[in-house]
N, C-alpha and C positions, 0 to 999 in steps of 0.2 A: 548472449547479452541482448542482444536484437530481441528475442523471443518476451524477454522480461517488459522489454520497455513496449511492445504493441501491446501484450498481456495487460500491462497498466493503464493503458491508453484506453484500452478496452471497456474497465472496469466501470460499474455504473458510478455516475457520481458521489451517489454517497458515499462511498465506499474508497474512489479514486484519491479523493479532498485528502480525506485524514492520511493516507498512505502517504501519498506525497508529502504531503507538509511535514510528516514525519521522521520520511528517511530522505527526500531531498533536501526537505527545512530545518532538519534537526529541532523541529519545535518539540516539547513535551506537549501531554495529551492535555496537559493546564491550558496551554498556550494556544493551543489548535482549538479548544472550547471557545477560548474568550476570542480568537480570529472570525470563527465560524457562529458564535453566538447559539452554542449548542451545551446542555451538559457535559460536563464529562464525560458521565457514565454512556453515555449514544457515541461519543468519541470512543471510546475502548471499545464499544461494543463493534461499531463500525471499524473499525481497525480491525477490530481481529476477524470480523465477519471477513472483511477487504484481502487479509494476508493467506486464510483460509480459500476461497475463492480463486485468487490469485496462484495457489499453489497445486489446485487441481485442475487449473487450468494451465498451467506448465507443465503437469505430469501430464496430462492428455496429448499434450506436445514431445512428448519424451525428454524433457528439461528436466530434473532432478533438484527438487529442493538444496542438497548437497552441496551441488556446481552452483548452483548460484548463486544461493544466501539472499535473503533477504536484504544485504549490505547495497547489493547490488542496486536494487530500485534505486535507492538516493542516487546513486550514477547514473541513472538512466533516464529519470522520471522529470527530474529540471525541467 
């Protein structure tokens, strides 16, 4: 769980923004748009650039997508 949340911490801003407010904010990608004053479509795109990223950079750590789920960040990333 530790591993997730420096992984996040880590991630470049663009990318960090929409994650968090996602799974710690539980905002939709609407919500996160008009927060961030971005399209949508740069929000989806960034999210998933973000969770993509995030996930090779926990396999590189021997973290397993699996074990952690994505659920996780919202726990960690607050």
């Amino acid at each position: 769980a530790e591993a997730v949340a420096v992984e996040v911490a880590l991630l470049p801003e663009k990318y960090r923004l929409p994650v968090q407010l996602h799974y710690a904010g539980g905002l939709s990608t609407a919500d996160i748009a008009d927060r961030l004053g971005w399209p949508k479509g740069t929000v989806l795109t960034r999210l998933d650039r973000g969770r993509k990223l995030l996930e090779r950079r926990l396999l590189a750590r021997g973290v397993t997508a699996a074990v952690t789920g994505l659920a996780t960040v919202g726990e960690l990333s607050a």
